[in-house]
C-alpha positions in Angstrom: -21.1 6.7 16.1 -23.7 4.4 14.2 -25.8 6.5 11.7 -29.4 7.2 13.2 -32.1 6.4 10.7 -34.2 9.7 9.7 -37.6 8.1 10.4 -37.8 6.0 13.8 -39.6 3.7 11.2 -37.2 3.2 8.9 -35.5 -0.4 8.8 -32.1 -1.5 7.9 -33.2 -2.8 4.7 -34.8 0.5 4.2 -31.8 2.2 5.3 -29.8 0.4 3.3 -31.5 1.0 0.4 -31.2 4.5 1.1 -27.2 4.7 1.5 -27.2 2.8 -1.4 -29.2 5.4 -3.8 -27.5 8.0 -2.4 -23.9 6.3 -2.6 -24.9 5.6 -6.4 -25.5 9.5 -7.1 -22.3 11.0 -5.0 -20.8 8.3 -7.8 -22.2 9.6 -11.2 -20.8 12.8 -10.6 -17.2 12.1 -9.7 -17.1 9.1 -12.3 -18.0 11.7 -14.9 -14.9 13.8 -13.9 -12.6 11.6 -13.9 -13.7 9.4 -16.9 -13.2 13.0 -18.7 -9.7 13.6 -16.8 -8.6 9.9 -17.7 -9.6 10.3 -21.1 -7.6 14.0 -21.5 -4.9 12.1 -19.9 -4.2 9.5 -22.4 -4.6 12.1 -25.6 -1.3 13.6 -24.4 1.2 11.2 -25.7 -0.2 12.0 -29.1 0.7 15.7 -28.9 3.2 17.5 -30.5 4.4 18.9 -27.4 4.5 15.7 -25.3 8.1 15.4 -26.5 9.1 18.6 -25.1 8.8 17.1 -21.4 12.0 16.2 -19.3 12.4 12.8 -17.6 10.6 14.7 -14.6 7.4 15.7 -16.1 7.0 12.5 -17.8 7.4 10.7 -14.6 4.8 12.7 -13.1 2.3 12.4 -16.2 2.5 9.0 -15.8 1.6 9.2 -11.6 -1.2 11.5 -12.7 -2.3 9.0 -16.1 -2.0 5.8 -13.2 -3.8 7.8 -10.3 -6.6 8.9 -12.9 -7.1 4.8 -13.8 -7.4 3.7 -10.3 -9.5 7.1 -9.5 -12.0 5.7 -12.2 -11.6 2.1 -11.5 -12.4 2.7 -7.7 -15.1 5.2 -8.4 -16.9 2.3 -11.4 -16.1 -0.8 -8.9 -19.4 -0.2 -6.7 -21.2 -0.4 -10.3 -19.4 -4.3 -11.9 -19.9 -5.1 -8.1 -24.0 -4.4 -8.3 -24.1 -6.1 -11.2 -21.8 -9.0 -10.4 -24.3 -9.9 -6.9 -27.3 -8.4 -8.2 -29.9 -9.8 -6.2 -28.0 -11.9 -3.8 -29.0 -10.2 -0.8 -25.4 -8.5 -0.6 -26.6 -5.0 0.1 -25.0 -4.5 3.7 -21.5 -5.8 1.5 -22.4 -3.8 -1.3 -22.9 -0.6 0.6 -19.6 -1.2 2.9 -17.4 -2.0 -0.1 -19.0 0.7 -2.2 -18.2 3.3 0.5 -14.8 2.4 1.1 -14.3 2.1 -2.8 -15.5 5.9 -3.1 -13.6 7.1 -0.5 -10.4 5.5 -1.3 -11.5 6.6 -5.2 -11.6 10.4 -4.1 -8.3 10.2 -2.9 -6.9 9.3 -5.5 -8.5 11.6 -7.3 -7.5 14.4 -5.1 -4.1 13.3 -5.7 -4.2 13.1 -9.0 -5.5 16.5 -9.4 -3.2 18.2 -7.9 -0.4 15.9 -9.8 -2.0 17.4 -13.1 -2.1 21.2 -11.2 2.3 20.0 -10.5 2.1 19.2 -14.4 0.6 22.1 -15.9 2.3 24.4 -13.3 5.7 23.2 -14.3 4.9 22.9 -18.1 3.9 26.7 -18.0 5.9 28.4 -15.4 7.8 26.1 -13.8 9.1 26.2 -10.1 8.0 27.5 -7.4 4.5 28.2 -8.9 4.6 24.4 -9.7 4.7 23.1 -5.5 2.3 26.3 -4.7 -0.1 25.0 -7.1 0.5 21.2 -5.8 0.0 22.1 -2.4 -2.7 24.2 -3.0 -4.9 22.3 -4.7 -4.3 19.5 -2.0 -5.4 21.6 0.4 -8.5 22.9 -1.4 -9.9 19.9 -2.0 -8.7 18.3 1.2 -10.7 21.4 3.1 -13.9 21.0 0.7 -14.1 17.0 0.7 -13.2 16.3 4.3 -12.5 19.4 6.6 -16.1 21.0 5.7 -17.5 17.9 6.6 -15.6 17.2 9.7 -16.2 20.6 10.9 -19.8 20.0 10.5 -19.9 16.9 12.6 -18.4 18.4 15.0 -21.1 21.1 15.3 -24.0 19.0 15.8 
Protein backbone atom coordinates (compact mmCIF):
# COMPACT_ATOMS: atom_id res chain seq x y z
CA UNK A 1 0.00 0.00 0.00
CA UNK A 2 1.61 3.39 -1.07
CA UNK A 3 2.31 5.64 2.01
CA UNK A 4 -0.45 8.42 2.24
CA UNK A 5 1.10 11.83 2.81
CA UNK A 6 0.04 13.42 6.41
CA UNK A 7 -1.08 16.71 4.95
CA UNK A 8 -3.37 16.44 1.59
CA UNK A 9 -0.90 19.30 0.74
CA UNK A 10 2.09 17.76 0.98
CA UNK A 11 4.10 16.97 -2.35
CA UNK A 12 6.38 14.17 -3.22
CA UNK A 13 9.26 16.38 -3.06
CA UNK A 14 8.02 17.34 0.31
CA UNK A 15 7.38 13.91 1.14
CA UNK A 16 10.44 12.90 0.17
CA UNK A 17 12.25 15.22 2.06
CA UNK A 18 10.46 14.05 4.95
CA UNK A 19 11.35 10.10 4.60
CA UNK A 20 14.57 11.28 4.05
CA UNK A 21 15.04 13.35 7.56
CA UNK A 22 13.43 10.79 9.23
CA UNK A 23 15.39 7.82 7.51
CA UNK A 24 18.68 9.93 8.52
CA UNK A 25 17.62 9.88 12.41
CA UNK A 26 16.33 5.98 12.62
CA UNK A 27 20.24 5.89 11.24
CA UNK A 28 22.26 7.91 13.94
CA UNK A 29 21.07 5.82 16.51
CA UNK A 30 21.76 2.25 15.18
CA UNK A 31 25.17 3.55 13.50
CA UNK A 32 26.16 4.60 16.96
CA UNK A 33 25.56 0.96 18.28
CA UNK A 34 27.10 -0.81 16.10
CA UNK A 35 30.20 1.53 15.36
CA UNK A 36 30.61 0.85 19.34
CA UNK A 37 29.93 -3.05 18.84
CA UNK A 38 32.42 -3.11 15.79
CA UNK A 39 34.89 -1.34 17.63
CA UNK A 40 34.53 -3.85 20.99
CA UNK A 41 34.76 -6.40 18.36
CA UNK A 42 38.04 -5.90 17.00
CA UNK A 43 39.77 -5.20 20.66
CA UNK A 44 39.28 -8.90 21.26
CA UNK A 45 42.14 -10.42 19.49
CA UNK A 46 44.40 -8.33 21.69
CA UNK A 47 43.14 -9.93 24.96
CA UNK A 48 44.69 -12.20 27.03
CA UNK A 49 41.86 -14.48 26.95
CA UNK A 50 41.25 -14.50 23.18
CA UNK A 51 43.64 -17.48 23.10
CA UNK A 52 41.61 -19.53 25.35
CA UNK A 53 38.78 -19.97 22.48
CA UNK A 54 38.37 -23.30 20.50
CA UNK A 55 38.31 -23.47 16.72
CA UNK A 56 34.33 -23.03 17.36
CA UNK A 57 34.23 -19.75 19.19
CA UNK A 58 36.75 -18.28 17.01
CA UNK A 59 34.77 -19.15 13.95
CA UNK A 60 31.80 -17.54 15.41
CA UNK A 61 33.81 -14.26 16.55
CA UNK A 62 34.82 -13.92 13.34
CA UNK A 63 30.74 -14.28 11.88
CA UNK A 64 29.88 -11.80 14.60
CA UNK A 65 33.41 -9.33 13.81
CA UNK A 66 32.17 -9.71 9.68
CA UNK A 67 28.28 -9.22 10.49
CA UNK A 68 29.29 -6.16 12.74
CA UNK A 69 31.39 -4.60 9.41
CA UNK A 70 28.64 -5.05 7.06
CA UNK A 71 25.93 -3.93 9.91
CA UNK A 72 27.96 -0.57 9.92
CA UNK A 73 28.81 -0.38 6.34
CA UNK A 74 25.02 -0.84 5.46
CA UNK A 75 23.84 1.43 8.23
CA UNK A 76 26.87 4.51 6.95
CA UNK A 77 26.10 3.69 3.02
CA UNK A 78 22.89 6.03 2.90
CA UNK A 79 25.47 8.77 4.33
CA UNK A 80 28.90 8.34 1.39
CA UNK A 81 25.68 7.94 -0.93
CA UNK A 82 24.28 11.69 0.15
CA UNK A 83 27.30 12.92 -0.20
CA UNK A 84 28.51 11.16 -3.32
CA UNK A 85 24.94 12.70 -5.38
CA UNK A 86 24.55 15.57 -3.29
CA UNK A 87 22.44 17.70 -5.13
CA UNK A 88 21.78 15.70 -8.24
CA UNK A 89 18.15 15.48 -7.79
CA UNK A 90 18.55 11.69 -6.69
CA UNK A 91 16.32 11.93 -3.66
CA UNK A 92 13.53 9.38 -4.80
CA UNK A 93 17.09 6.92 -5.31
CA UNK A 94 18.41 8.14 -2.30
CA UNK A 95 15.46 7.42 -0.20
CA UNK A 96 14.79 3.80 -1.88
CA UNK A 97 18.43 2.69 -1.56
CA UNK A 98 18.74 4.23 1.87
CA UNK A 99 15.76 2.27 3.10
CA UNK A 100 16.70 -0.95 1.72
CA UNK A 101 20.34 -0.23 3.02
CA UNK A 102 18.87 0.14 6.70
CA UNK A 103 16.73 -2.60 6.61
CA UNK A 104 19.15 -5.10 5.22
CA UNK A 105 21.73 -3.17 7.85
CA UNK A 106 19.42 -4.13 10.87
CA UNK A 107 19.51 -7.57 10.00
CA UNK A 108 22.53 -7.96 10.13
CA UNK A 109 22.77 -6.42 13.08
CA UNK A 110 20.13 -8.55 14.61
CA UNK A 111 22.18 -11.39 13.61
CA UNK A 112 25.16 -10.29 14.79
CA UNK A 113 23.80 -9.63 18.10
CA UNK A 114 22.67 -12.64 18.94
CA UNK A 115 26.03 -14.22 17.35
CA UNK A 116 27.87 -12.15 20.16
CA UNK A 117 24.75 -13.31 22.86
CA UNK A 118 26.10 -17.39 21.12
CA UNK A 119 29.67 -15.96 21.98
CA UNK A 120 29.47 -14.80 25.43
CA UNK A 121 26.98 -17.57 26.28
CA UNK A 122 29.37 -20.25 25.32
CA UNK A 123 32.47 -18.33 26.67
CA UNK A 124 30.68 -18.19 30.13
CA UNK A 125 28.52 -21.15 30.47
CA UNK A 126 28.58 -22.96 27.66
CA UNK A 127 25.73 -25.22 26.12
CA UNK A 128 22.61 -25.20 26.30
CA UNK A 129 22.51 -21.62 27.80
CA UNK A 130 24.56 -20.71 24.59
CA UNK A 131 21.45 -21.70 21.71
CA UNK A 132 18.76 -20.30 24.45
CA UNK A 133 20.55 -17.09 24.51
CA UNK A 134 20.99 -17.24 20.49
CA UNK A 135 17.55 -17.92 19.89
CA UNK A 136 16.42 -15.66 22.31
CA UNK A 137 17.77 -12.72 21.38
CA UNK A 138 16.71 -13.49 17.68
CA UNK A 139 13.45 -13.56 18.77
CA UNK A 140 13.52 -10.42 20.93
CA UNK A 141 14.70 -8.30 18.58
CA UNK A 142 12.82 -9.97 15.68
CA UNK A 143 9.46 -9.27 17.85
CA UNK A 144 10.61 -5.52 18.76
CA UNK A 145 11.95 -4.46 15.17
CA UNK A 146 9.40 -6.23 12.97
CA UNK A 147 6.54 -8.14 14.76
CA UNK A 148 5.51 -4.78 16.90
CA UNK A 149 5.40 -3.14 13.78
CA UNK A 150 3.61 -5.63 11.74
CA UNK A 151 1.09 -6.01 14.36
CA UNK A 152 0.40 -2.44 14.26
CA UNK A 153 -0.31 -2.29 10.55
CA UNK A 154 -2.42 -4.64 10.86
CA UNK A 155 -4.57 -2.74 13.45
CA UNK A 156 -5.23 0.21 11.53
Amino acid sequence: MPERAPHPEESLDQRLTRNWNELLQELRVAQTGVQILTGFLLTLPFTSRFDDLDDTQVGVYLAVLSGSVAATGLLVAPVAMHRALFRRGQRPWLVATAHACASVGLVALALTVAGVMWLVFDVVVGPPGTWIAFAGTLVMLAGLWMGLPQLNRRTR
